[in-house]
C-alpha positions in Angstrom: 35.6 -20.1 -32.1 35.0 -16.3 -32.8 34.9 -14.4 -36.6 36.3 -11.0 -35.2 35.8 -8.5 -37.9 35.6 -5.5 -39.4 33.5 -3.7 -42.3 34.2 -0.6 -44.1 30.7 0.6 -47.2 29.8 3.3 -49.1 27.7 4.8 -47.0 24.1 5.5 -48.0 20.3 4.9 -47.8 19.6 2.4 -45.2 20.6 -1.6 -46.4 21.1 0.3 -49.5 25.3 0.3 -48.7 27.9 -1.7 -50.5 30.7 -3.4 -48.8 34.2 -1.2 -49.9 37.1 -3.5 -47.6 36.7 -6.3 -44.8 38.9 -8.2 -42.7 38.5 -10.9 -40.6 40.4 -13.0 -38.0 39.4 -16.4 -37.3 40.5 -16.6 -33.1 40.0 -19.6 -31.1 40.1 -17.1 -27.7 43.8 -18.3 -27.6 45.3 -17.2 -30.9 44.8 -15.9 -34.5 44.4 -19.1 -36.1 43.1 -17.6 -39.6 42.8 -14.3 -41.3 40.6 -12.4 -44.5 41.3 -9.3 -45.9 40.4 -7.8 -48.7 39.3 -4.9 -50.6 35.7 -5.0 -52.2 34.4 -3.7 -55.6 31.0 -2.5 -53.9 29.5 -1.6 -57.6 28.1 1.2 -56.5 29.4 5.2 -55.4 31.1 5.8 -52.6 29.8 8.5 -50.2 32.5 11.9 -50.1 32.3 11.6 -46.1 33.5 8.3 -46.4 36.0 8.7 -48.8 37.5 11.5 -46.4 37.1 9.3 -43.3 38.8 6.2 -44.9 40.6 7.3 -47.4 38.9 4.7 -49.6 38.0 5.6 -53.3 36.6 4.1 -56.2 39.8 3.6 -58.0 41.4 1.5 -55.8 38.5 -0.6 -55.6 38.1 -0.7 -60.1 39.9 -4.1 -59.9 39.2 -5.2 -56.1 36.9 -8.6 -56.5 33.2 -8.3 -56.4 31.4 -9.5 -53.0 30.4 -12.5 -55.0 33.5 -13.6 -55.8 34.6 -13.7 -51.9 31.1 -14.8 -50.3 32.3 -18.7 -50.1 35.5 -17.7 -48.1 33.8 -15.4 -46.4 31.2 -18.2 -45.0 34.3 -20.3 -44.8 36.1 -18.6 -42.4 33.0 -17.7 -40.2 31.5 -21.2 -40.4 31.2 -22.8 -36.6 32.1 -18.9 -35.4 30.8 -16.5 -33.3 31.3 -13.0 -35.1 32.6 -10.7 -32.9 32.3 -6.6 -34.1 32.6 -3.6 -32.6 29.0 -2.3 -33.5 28.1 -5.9 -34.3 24.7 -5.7 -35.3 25.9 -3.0 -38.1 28.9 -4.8 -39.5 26.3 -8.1 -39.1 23.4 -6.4 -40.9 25.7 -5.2 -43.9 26.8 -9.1 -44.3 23.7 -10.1 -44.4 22.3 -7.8 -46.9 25.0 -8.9 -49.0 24.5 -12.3 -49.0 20.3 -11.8 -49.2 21.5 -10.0 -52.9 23.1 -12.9 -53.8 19.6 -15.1 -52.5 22.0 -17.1 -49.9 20.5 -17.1 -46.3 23.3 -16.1 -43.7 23.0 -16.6 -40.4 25.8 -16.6 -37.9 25.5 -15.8 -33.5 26.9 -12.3 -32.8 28.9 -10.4 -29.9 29.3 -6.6 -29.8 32.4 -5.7 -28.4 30.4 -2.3 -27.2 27.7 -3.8 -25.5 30.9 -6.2 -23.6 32.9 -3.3 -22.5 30.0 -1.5 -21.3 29.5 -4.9 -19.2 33.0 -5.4 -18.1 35.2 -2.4 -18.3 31.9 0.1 -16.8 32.7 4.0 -16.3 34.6 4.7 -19.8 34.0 8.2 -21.3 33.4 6.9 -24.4 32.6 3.3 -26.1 34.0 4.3 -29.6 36.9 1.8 -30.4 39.5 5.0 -30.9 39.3 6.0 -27.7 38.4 2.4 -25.7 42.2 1.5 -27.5 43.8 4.7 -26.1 42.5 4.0 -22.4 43.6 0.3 -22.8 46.6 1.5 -24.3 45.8 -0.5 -27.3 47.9 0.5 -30.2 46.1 1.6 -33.2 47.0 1.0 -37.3 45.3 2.3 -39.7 41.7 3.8 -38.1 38.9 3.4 -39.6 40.1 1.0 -42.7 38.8 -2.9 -41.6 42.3 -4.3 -41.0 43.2 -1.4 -38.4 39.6 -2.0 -36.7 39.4 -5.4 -36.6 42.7 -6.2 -35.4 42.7 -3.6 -32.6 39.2 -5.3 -31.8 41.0 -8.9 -31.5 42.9 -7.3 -28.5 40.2 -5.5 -27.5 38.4 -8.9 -27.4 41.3 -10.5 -25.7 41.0 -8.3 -22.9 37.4 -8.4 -22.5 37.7 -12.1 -22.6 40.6 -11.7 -19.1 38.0 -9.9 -17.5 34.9 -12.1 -18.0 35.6 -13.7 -14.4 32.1 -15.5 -14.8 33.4 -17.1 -18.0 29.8 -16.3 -19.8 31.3 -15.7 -23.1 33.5 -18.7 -23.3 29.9 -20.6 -22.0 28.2 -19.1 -24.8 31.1 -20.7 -27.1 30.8 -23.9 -25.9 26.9 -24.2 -27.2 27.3 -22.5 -30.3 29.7 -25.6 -30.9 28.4 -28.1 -33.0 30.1 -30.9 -30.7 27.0 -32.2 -29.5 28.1 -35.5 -28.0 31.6 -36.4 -26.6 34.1 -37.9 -28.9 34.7 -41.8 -27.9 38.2 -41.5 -27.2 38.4 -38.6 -25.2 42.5 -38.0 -26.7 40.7 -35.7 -28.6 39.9 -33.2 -26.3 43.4 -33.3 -25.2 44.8 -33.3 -28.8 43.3 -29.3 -28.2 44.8 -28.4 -25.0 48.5 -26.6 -23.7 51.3 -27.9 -22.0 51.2 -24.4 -20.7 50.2 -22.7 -17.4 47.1 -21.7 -16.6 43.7 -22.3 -15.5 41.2 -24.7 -17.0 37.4 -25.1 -17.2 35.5 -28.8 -17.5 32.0 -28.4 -19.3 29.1 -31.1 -19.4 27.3 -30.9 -22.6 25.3 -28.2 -21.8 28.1 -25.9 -21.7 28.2 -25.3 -17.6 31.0 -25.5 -15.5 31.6 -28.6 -13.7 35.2 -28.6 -12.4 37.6 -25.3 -12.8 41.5 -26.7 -12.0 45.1 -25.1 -12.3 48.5 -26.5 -13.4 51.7 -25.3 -15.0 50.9 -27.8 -17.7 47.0 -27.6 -18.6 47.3 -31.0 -21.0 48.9 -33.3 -18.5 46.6 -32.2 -15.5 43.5 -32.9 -17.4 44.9 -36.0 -18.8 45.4 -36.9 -15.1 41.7 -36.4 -14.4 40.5 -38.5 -17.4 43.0 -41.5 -16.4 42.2 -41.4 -12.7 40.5 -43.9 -10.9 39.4 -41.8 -7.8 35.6 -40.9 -7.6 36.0 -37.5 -8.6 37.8 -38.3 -11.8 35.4 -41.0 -12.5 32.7 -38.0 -12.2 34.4 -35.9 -14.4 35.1 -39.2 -17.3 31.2 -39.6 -17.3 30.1 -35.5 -17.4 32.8 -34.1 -19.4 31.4 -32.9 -23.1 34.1 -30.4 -23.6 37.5 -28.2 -21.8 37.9 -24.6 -22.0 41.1 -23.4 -20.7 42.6 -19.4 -19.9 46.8 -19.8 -20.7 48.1 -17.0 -18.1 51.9 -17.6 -18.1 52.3 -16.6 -14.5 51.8 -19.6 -12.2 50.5 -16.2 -9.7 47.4 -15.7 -11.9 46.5 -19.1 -12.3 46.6 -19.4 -8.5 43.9 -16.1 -8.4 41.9 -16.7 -11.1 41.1 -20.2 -10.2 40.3 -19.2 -6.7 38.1 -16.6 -7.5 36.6 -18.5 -10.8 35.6 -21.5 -8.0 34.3 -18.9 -6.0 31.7 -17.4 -8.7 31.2 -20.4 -10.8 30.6 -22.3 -7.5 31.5 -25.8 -10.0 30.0 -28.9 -8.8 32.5 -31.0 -9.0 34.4 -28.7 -6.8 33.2 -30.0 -3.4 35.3 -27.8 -1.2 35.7 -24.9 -3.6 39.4 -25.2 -2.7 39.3 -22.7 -0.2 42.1 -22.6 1.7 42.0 -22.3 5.6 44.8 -19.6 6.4 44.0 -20.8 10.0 47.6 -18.9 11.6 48.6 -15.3 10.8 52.3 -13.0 12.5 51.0 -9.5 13.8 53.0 -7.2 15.9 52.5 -5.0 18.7 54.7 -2.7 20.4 56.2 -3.4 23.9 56.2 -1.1 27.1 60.2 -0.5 26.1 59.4 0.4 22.5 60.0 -2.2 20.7 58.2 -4.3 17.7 57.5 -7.4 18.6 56.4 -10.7 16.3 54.0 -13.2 17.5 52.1 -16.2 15.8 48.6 -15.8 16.5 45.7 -17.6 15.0 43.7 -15.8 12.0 41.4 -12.9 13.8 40.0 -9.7 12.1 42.8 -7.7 12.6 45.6 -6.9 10.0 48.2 -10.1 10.0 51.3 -9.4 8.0 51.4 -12.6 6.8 49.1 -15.8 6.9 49.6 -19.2 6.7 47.8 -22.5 6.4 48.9 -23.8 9.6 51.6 -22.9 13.1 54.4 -24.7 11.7 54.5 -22.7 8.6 54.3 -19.9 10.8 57.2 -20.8 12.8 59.5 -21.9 9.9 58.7 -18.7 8.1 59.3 -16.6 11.8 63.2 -18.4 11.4 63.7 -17.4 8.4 63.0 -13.8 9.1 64.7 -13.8 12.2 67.9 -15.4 10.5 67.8 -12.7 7.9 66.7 -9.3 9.3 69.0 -10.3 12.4 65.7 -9.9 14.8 65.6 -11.6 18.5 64.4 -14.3 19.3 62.4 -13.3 22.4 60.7 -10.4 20.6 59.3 -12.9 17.6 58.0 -15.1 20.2 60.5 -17.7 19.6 61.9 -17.6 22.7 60.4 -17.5 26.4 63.1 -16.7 28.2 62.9 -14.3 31.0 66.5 -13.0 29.9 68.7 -12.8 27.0 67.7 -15.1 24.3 69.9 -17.7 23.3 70.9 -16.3 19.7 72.5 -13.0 22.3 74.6 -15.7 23.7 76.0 -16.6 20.6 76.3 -12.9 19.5 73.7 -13.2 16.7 71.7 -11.1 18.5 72.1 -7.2 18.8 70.6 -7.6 22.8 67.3 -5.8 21.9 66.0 -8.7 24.8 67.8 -7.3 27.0 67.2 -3.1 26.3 71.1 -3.1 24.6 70.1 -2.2 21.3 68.3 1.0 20.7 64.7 0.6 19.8 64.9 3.1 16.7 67.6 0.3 15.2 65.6 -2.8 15.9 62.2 -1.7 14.5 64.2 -0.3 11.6 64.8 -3.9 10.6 61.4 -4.8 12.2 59.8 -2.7 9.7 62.3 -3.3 6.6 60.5 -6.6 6.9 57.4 -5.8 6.7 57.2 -3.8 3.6 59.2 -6.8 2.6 56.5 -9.7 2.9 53.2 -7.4 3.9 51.6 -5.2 0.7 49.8 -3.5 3.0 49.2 0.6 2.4 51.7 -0.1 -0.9 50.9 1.0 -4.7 52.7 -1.7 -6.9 52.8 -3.6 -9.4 54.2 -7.4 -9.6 55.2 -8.1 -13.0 55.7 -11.7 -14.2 55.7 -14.3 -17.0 53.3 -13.8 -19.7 51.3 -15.8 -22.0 54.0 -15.3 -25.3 57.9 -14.1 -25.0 56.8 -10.7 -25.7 54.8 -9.9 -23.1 54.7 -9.8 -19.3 52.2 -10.2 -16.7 50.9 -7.6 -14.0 49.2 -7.9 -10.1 48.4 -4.9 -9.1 48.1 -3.6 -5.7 46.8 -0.1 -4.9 46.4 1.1 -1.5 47.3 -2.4 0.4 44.2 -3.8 -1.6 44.3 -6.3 -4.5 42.7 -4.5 -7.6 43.4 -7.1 -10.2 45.5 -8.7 -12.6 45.9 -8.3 -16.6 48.7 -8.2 -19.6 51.2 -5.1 -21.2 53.3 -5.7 -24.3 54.9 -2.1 -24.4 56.3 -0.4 -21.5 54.5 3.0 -21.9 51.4 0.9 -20.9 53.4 -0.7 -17.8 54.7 2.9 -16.6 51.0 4.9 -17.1 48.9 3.9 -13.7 45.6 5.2 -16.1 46.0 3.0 -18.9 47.2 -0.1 -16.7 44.1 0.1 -14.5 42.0 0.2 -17.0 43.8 -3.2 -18.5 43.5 -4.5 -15.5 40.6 -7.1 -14.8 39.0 -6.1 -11.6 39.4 -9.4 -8.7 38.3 -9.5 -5.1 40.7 -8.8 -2.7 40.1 -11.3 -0.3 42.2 -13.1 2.9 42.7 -15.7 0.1 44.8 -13.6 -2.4 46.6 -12.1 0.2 47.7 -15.3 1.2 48.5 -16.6 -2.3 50.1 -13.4 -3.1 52.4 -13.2 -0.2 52.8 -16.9 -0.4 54.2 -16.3 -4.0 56.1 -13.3 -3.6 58.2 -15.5 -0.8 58.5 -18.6 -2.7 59.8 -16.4 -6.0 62.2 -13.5 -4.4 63.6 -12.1 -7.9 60.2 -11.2 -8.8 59.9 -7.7 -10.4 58.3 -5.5 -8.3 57.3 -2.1 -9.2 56.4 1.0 -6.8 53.6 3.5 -7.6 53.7 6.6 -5.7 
């Protein structure tokens, strides 16, 4: 559970600085689940700069409450929290000094949203939360007063939380969690989960990763694990202290971000790290007469269109393509005839197998498919569900290499390639996404694609 907040003070001599406004939002990584804000009768003058920066002034804050008066909600709301600031050891050293003048001890763990984005979002221009919002296209409300601040650092946060691949900040969670034992009945782990999409993460009680899994329904899968009777689920019954979980709203993220989360976690749990063996790929070469031609080959280093998990795969997915792009059936391998094939006997064939058909005409098809199922040497951008109604998902592709995935809720940060790379949480690009990629983009063929020049 995080405190995200925000501080606004007089200014001033060193610890000598009142608090004038704070705001704070209780977030369990998933949500907003709680929310402070208030102005603050700091006692005490208010510096001109600071007046003129945040438009603060001692009369509005003649009848604001004292800090004294909001200290107990204050530890309320933080208690069992991580605070979270942008600046955090300045907004956590003004707290403090606060509570010390009232002779009440506060302690609490901090995260600096700097220091993250310097970590995970490297190569900004500048780390100042104005203009980290405008390259994340993070609209901002009222800079510089503490609601503005501290809500544009909860999606701030939420970002920095996508991109934290090696899940260090939700580990760090997990021991700053007074749960030190497992409940007996372990319903109430579940009581906390989704029945939504996504990925989650099984921790033993010292906070480390022992199984990462995906589903389209997070609460059922894991209730499946702590039911089973298989040796793996009887592992997990024994270790499990605690489940973290990422909601992503497109099945297509959960699909990458568990991969690649096995991958770097390397979970022990995880025997085989689920990696799958893409053990058949279609490449093409071009025949003495000109024309494209298919084959099913097994996986080598050069540049497949398409890969698959096994030949029959292969071949169903060859039928398919050769059903709807009109192809022949000798050129995509399908067929070893030494003439015509037998889909030019039954006139669906346009006689490429037999030099009828102009090459220009057949690899126009040939290559309408490609761009079809291969990303390669394509700028785009899949866009699918998100994680609430108002708000969609986004792959993107740049250059025929997977870059990453990340969120939009406003258009102007869908059509800006700037802003949506820098939203974007970086991911290997691998055989393996390729293949889940590709996989998905055939399974779903409404998906929203769009082109970047």
């Amino acid at each position: 559970m995080y405190a995200i907040l925000d501080i606004e003070t007089t200014g001033g001599k060193y610890n000598e600085e009142g608090i004038t406004e704070i705001a704070i939002y209780k977030f369990d990584g998933h949500d907003v689940v709680d929310q402070f804000i208030s102005l603050i009768n700091p006692e005490r003058e208010i510096q001109p700069f600071v007046v003129n920066l945040t438009g603060i002034n001692s009369n509005m804050l003649r009848n604001a409450p004292k800090f004294y008066e909001v200290a107990k909600r204050i530890i309320e709301i933080t208690e069992d929290c991580i605070v979270v600031a942008h600046n955090a050891d300045f907004d956590y050293r003004i707290l403090k000094t606060e509570f010390n003048r009232l002779g009440y001890n506060y302690q609490r763990k901090a995260l600096c949203t700097v220091s993250l984005s310097q970590q995970l979002i490297p190569e900004q221009p500048s780390y100042s939360l104005g203009k980290l919002s405008r390259s994340l296209g993070i609209p901002m409300i009222d800079r510089h007063r503490a609601n503005g601040d501290a809500w544009a650092t909860v999606q701030l946060f939420k970002i920095l939380l996508n991109k934290d691949s090696g899940k260090t900040i939700i580990k760090d969670s997990i021991l700053t969690d007074k749960k030190d034992t497992l409940p007996t009945n372990l319903k109430h782990i579940l009581e906390d989960l989704p029945s939504q999409t996504g990925v989650y993460y099984i921790h033993d009680k010292s906070g480390n990763i022992i199984y990462i899994g995906k589903s389209q329904n997070i609460k059922k899968r894991v209730n499946q694990h702590f039911t089973g009777t298989n040796s793996k689920s009887k592992k997990i019954q024994l270790e499990v202290a605690s489940v973290s979980y990422e909601t992503t709203g497109s099945e297509l993220i959960a699909l990458l971000k568990e991969s690649e989360a096995i991958k770097k976690n390397k979970p022990v749990l995880n025997h085989a790290l689920k990696r799958a063996v893409f053990t058949h790929g279609i490449y093409q070469f071009v025949d003495d007469n000109g024309y494209i031609n298919l084959k099913i080959s097994n996986v080598n280093n050069t540049e497949a269109i398409s890969t698959f998990a096994n030949f029959n795969s292969a071949k169903s997915f060859m039928l398919n393509i050769v059903e709807q792009f009109n192809l022949c059936l000798k050129l995509t391998g399908l067929s070893h005839s030494k003439s015509s094939c037998f889909n030019y006997e039954i006139k669906q064939c346009e006689g490429a197998c037999v030099l009828e058909e102009p090459s220009e005409l057949y690899n126009a098809r040939v290559q309408e498919m490609i761009k079809k199922y291969s990303y390669n040497h394509q700028n785009m951008a899949i866009i699918d569900r998100g994680r609430q109604h108002d708000e969609r998902s986004v792959i993107l592709i740049e250059n025929g290499l997977f870059m990453g995935v990340g969120y939009v809720n406003l258009n102007f940060q869908l059509n800006n390639l700037e802003i949506l790379k820098n939203i974007i949480s970086p991911m290997t690009n691998n055989r393996d996404t390729q293949h889940i990629i590709q996989g998905y983009m055939r399974q779903k063929k409404h998906l929203k694609v769009k082109t970047f020049i």
